[in-house]
PDB file of N, CA, C and O in Angstrom:
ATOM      1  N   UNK A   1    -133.794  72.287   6.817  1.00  0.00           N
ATOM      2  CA  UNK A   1    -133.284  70.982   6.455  1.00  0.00           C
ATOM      3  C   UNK A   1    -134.427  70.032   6.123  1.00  0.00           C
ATOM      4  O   UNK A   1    -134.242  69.160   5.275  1.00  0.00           O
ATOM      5  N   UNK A   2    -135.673  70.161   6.784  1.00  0.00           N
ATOM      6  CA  UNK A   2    -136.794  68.924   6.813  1.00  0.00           C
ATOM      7  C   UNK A   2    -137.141  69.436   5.209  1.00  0.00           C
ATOM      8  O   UNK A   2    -136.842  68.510   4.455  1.00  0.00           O
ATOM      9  N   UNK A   3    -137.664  70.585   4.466  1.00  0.00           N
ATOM     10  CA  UNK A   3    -138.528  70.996   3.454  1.00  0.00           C
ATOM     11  C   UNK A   3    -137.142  70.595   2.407  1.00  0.00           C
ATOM     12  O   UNK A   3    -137.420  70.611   1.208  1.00  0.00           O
ATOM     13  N   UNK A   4    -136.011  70.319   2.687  1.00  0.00           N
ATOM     14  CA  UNK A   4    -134.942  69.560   1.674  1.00  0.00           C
ATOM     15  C   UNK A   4    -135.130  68.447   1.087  1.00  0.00           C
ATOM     16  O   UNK A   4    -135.266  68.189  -0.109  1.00  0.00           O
ATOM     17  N   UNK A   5    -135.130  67.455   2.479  1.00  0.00           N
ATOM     18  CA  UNK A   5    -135.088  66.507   2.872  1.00  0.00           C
ATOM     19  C   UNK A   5    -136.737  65.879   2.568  1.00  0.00           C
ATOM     20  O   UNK A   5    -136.968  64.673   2.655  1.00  0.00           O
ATOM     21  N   UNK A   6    -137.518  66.619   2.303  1.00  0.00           N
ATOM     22  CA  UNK A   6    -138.661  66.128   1.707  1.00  0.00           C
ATOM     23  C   UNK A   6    -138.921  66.235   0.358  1.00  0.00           C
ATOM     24  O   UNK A   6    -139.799  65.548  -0.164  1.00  0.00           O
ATOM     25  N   UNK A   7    -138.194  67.092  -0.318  1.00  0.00           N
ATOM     26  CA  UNK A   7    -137.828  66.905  -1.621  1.00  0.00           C
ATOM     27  C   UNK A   7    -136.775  65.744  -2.078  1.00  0.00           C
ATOM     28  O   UNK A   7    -136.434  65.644  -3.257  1.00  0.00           O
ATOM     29  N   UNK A   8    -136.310  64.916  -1.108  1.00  0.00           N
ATOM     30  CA  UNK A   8    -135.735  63.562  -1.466  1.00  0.00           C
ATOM     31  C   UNK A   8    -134.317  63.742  -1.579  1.00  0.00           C
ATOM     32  O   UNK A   8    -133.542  62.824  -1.848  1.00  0.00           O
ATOM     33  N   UNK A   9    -133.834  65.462  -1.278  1.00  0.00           N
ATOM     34  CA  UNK A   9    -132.629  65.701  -1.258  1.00  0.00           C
ATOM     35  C   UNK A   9    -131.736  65.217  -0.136  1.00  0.00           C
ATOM     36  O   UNK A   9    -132.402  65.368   0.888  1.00  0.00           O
ATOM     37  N   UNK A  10    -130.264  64.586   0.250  1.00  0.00           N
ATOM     38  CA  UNK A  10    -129.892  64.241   1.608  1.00  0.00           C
ATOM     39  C   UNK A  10    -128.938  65.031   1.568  1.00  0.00           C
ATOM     40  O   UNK A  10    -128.117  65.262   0.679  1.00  0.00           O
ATOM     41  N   UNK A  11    -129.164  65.695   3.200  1.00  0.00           N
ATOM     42  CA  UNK A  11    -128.263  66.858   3.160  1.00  0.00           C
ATOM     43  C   UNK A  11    -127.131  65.892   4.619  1.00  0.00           C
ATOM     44  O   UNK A  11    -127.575  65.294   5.599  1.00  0.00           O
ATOM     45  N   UNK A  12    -125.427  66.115   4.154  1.00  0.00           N
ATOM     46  CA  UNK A  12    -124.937  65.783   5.452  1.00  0.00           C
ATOM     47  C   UNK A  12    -124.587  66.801   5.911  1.00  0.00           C
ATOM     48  O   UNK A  12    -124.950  67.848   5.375  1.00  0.00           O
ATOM     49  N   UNK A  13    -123.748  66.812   7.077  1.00  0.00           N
ATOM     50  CA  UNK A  13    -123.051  67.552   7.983  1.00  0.00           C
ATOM     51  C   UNK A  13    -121.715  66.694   8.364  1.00  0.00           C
ATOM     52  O   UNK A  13    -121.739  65.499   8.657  1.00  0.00           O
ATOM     53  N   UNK A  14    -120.663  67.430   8.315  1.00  0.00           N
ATOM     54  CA  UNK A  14    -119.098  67.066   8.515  1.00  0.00           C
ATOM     55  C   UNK A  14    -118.575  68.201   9.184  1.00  0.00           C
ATOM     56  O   UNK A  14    -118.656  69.356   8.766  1.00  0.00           O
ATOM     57  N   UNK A  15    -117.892  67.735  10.516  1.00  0.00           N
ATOM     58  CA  UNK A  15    -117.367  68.696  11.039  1.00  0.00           C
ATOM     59  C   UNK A  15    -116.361  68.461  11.065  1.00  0.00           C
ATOM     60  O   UNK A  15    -116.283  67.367  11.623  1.00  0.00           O
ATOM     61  N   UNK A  16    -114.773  69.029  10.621  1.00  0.00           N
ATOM     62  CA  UNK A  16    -113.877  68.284  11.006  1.00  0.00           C
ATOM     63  C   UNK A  16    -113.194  69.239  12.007  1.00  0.00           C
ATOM     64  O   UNK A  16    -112.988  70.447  11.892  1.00  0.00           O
ATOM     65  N   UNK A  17    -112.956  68.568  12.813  1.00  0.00           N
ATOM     66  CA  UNK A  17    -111.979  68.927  13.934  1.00  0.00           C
ATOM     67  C   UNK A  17    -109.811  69.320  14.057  1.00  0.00           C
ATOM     68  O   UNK A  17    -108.873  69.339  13.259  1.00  0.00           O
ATOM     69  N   UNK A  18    -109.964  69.499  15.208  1.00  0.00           N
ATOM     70  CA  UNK A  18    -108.204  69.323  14.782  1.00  0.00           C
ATOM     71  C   UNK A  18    -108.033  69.095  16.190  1.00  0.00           C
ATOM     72  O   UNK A  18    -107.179  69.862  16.635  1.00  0.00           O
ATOM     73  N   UNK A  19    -108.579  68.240  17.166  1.00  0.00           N
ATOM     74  CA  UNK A  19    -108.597  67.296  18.253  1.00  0.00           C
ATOM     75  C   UNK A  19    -109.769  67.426  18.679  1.00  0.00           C
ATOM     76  O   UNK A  19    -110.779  67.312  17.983  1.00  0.00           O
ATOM     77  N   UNK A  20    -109.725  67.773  20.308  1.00  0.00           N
ATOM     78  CA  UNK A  20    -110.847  67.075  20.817  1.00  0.00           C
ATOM     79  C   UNK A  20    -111.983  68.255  20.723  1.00  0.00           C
ATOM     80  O   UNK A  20    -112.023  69.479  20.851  1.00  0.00           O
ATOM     81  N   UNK A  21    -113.199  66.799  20.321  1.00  0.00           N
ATOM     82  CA  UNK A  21    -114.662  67.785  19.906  1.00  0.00           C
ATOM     83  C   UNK A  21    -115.327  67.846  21.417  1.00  0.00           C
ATOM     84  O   UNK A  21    -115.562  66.925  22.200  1.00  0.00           O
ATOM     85  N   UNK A  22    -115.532  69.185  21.533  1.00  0.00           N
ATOM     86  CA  UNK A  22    -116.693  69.733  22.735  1.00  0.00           C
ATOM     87  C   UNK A  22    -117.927  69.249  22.415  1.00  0.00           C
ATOM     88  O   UNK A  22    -118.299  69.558  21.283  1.00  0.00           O
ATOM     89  N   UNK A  23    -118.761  68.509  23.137  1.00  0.00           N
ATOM     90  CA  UNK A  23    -120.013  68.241  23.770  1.00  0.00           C
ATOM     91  C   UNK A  23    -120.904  68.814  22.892  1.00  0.00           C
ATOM     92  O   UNK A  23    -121.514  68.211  22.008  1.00  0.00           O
ATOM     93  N   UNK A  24    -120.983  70.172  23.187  1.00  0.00           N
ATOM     94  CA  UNK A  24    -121.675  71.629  22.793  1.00  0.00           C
ATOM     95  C   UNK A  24    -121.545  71.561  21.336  1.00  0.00           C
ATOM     96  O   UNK A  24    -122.561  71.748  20.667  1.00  0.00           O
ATOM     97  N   UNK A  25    -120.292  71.289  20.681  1.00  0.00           N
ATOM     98  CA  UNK A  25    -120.092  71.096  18.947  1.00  0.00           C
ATOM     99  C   UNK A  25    -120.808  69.988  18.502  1.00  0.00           C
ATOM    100  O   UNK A  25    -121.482  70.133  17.482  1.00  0.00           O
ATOM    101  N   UNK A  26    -120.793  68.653  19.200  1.00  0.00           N
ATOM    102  CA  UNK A  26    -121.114  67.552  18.735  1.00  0.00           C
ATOM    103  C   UNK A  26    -122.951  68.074  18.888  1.00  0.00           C
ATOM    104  O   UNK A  26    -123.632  68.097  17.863  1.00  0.00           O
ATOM    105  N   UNK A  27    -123.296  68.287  19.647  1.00  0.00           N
ATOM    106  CA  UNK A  27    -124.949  68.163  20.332  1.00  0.00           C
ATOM    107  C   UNK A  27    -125.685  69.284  18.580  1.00  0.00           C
ATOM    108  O   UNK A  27    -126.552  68.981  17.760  1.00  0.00           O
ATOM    109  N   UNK A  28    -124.815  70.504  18.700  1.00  0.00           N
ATOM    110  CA  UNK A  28    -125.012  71.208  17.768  1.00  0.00           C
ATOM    111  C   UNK A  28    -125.306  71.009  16.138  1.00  0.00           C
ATOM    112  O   UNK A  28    -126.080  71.682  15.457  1.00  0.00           O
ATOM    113  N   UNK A  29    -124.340  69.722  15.637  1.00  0.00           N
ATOM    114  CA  UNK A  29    -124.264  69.244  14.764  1.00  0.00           C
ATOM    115  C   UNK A  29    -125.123  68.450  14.750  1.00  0.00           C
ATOM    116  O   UNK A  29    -125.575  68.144  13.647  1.00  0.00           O
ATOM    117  N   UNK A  30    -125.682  67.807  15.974  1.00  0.00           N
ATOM    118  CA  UNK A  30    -127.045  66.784  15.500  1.00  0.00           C
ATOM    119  C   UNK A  30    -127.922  67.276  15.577  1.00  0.00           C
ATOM    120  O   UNK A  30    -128.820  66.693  14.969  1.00  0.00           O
ATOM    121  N   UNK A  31    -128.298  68.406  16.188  1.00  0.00           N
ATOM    122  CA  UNK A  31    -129.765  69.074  16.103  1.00  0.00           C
ATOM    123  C   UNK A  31    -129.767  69.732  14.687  1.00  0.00           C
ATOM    124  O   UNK A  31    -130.876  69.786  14.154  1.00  0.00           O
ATOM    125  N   UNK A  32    -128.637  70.275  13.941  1.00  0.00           N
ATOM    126  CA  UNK A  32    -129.509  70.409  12.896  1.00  0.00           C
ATOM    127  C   UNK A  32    -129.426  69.424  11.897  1.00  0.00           C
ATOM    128  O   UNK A  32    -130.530  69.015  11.537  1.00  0.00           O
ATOM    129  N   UNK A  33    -128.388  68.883  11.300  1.00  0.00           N
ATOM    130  CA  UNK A  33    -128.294  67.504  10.424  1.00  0.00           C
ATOM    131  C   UNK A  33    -129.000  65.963  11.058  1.00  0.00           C
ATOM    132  O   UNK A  33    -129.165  65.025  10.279  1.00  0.00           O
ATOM    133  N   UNK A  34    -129.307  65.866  12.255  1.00  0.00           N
ATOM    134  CA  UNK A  34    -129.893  64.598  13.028  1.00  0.00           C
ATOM    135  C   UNK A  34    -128.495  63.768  12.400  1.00  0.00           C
ATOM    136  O   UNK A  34    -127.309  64.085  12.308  1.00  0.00           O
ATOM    137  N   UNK A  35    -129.248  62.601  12.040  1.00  0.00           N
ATOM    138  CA  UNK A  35    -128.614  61.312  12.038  1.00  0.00           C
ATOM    139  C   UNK A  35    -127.024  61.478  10.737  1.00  0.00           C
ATOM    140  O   UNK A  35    -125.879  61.030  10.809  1.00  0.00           O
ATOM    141  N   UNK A  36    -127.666  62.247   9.778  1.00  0.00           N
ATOM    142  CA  UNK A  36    -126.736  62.682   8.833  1.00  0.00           C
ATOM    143  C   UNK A  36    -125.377  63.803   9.154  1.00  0.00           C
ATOM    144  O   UNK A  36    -125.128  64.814   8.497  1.00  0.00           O
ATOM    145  N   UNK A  37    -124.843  63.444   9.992  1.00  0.00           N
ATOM    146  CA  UNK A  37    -123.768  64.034  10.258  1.00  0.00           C
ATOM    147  C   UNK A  37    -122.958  63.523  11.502  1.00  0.00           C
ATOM    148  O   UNK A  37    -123.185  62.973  12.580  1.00  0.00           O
ATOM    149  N   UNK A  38    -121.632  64.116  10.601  1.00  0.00           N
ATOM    150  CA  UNK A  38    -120.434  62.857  11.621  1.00  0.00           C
ATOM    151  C   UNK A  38    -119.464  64.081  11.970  1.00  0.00           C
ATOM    152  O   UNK A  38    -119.260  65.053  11.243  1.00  0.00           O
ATOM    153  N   UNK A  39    -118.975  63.866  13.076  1.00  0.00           N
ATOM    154  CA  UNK A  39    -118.156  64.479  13.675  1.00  0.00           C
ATOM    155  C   UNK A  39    -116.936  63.867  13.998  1.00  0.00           C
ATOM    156  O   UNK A  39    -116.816  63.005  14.869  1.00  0.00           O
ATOM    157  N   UNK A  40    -115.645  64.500  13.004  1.00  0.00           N
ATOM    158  CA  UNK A  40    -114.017  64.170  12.268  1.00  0.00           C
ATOM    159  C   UNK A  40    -113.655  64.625  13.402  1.00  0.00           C
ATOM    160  O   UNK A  40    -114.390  65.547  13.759  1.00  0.00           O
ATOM    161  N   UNK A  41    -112.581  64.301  14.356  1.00  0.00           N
ATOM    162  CA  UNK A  41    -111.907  64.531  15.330  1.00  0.00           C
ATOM    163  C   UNK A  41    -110.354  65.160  14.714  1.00  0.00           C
ATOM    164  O   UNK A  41    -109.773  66.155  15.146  1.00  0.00           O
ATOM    165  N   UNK A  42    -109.913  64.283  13.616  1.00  0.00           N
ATOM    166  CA  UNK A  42    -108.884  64.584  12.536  1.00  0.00           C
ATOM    167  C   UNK A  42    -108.910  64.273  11.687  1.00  0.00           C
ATOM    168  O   UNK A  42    -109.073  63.060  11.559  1.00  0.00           O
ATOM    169  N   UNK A  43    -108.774  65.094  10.494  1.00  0.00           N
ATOM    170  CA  UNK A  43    -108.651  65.036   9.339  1.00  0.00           C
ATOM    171  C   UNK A  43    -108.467  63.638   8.549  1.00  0.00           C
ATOM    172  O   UNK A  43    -109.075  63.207   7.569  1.00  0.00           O
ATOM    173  N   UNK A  44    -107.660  63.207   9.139  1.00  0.00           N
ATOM    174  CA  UNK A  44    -106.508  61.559   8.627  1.00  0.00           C
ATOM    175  C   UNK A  44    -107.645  60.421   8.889  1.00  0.00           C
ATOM    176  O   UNK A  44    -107.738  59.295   8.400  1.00  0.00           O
ATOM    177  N   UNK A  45    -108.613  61.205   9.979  1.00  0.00           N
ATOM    178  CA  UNK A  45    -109.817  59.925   9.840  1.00  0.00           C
ATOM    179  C   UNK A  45    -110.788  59.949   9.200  1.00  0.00           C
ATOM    180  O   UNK A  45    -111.649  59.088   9.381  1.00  0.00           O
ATOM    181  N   UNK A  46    -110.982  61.172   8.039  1.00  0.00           N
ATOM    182  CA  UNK A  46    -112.158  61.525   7.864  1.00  0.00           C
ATOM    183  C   UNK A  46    -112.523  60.386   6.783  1.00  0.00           C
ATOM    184  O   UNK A  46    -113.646  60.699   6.388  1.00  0.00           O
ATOM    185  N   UNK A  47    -112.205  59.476   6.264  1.00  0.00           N
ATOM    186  CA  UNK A  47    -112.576  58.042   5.181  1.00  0.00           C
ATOM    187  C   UNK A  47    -112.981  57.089   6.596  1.00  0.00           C
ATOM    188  O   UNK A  47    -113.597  56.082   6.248  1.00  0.00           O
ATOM    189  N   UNK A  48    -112.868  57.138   7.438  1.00  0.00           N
ATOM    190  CA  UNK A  48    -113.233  56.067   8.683  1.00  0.00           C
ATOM    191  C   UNK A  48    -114.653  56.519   8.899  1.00  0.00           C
ATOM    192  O   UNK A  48    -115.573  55.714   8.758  1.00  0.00           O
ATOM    193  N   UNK A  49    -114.871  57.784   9.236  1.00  0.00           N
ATOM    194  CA  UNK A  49    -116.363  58.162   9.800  1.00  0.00           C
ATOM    195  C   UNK A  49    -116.860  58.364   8.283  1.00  0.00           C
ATOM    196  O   UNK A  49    -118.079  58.426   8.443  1.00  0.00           O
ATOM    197  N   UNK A  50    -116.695  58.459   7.325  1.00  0.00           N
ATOM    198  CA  UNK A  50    -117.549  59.245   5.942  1.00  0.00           C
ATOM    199  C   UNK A  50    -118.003  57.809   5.540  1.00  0.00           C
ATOM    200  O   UNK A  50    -119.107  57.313   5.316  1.00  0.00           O
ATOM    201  N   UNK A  51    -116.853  57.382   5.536  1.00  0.00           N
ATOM    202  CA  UNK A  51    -117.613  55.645   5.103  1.00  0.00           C
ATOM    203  C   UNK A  51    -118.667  54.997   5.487  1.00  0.00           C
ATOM    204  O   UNK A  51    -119.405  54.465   4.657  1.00  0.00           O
ATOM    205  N   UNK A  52    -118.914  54.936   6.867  1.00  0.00           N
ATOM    206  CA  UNK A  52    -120.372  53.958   7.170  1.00  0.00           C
ATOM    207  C   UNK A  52    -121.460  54.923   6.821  1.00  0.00           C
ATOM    208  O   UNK A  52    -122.430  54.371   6.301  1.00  0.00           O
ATOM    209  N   UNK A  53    -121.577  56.494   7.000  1.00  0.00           N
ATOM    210  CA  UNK A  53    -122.311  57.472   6.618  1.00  0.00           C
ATOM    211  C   UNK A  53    -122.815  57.465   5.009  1.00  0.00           C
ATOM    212  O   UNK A  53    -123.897  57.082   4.564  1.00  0.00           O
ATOM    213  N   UNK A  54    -121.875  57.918   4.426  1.00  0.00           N
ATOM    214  CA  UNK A  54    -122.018  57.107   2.818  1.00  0.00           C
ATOM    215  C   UNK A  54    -122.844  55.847   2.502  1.00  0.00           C
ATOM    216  O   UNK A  54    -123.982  55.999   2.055  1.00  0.00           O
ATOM    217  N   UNK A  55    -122.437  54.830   2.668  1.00  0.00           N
ATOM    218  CA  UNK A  55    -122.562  53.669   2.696  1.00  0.00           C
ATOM    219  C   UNK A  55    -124.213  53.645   3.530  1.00  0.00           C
ATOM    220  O   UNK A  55    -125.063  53.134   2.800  1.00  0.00           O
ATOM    221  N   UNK A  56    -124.538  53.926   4.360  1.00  0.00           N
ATOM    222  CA  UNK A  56    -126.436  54.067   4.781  1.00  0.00           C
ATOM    223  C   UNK A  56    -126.683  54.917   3.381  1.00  0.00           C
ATOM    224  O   UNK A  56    -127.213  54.335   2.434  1.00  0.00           O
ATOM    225  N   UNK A  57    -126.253  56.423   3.259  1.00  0.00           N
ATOM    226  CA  UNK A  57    -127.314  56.568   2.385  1.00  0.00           C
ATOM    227  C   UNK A  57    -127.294  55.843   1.024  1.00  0.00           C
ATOM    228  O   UNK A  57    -128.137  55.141   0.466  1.00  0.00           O
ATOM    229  N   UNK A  58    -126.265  56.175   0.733  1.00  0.00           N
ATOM    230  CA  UNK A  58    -126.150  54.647  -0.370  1.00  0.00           C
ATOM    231  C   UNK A  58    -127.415  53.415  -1.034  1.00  0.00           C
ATOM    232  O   UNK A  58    -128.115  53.237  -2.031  1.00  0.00           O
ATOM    233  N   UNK A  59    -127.147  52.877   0.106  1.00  0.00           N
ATOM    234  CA  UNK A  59    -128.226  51.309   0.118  1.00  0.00           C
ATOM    235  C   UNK A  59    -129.569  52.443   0.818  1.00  0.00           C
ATOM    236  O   UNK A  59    -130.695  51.973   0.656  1.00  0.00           O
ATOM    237  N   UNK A  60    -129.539  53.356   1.297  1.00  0.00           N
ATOM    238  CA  UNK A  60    -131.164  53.866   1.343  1.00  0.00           C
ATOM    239  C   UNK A  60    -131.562  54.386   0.215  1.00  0.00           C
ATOM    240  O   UNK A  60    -132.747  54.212  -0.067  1.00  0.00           O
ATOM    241  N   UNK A  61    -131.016  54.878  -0.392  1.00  0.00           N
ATOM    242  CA  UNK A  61    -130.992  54.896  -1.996  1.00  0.00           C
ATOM    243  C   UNK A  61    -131.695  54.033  -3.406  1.00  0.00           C
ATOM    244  O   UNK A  61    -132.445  54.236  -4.361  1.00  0.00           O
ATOM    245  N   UNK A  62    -130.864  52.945  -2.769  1.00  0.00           N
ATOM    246  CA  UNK A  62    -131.252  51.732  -3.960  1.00  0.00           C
ATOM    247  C   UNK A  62    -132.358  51.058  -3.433  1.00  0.00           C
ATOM    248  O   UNK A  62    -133.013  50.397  -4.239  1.00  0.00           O
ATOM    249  N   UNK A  63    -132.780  51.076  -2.053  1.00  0.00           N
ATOM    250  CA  UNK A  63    -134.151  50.447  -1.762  1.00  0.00           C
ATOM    251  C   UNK A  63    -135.281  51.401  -1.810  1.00  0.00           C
ATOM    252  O   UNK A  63    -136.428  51.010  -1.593  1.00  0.00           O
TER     253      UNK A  63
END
């Protein structure tokens, strides 16, 4: 992910769920995506968590 990510590429991570996320799933998903990845509990929310995620890289983008 880092030799990506130093080519200026942004990689996310989306997990979506279908209730409740284990500890162990969530911890997993940030060690390898770090900050770039959100963890969907349900589907129906996935525009709630994608949005503020989007929206950083976005404006990290244009600056």
């Amino acid at each position: 992910m880092q030799e990506v990510r130093r080519q200026g590429i942004e990689v996310i991570g989306v997990f979506l769920a279908s209730g409740e996320v284990h500890e162990t799933q969530r911890n997993t998903l940030t060690n390898i995506y770090g900050r770039q990845s959100v963890v969907v509990p349900h589907v129906e929310q996935l525009a709630d968590y994608l949005t503020p995620l989007i929206r950083r890289l976005l404006l990290k983008a244009i600056h």
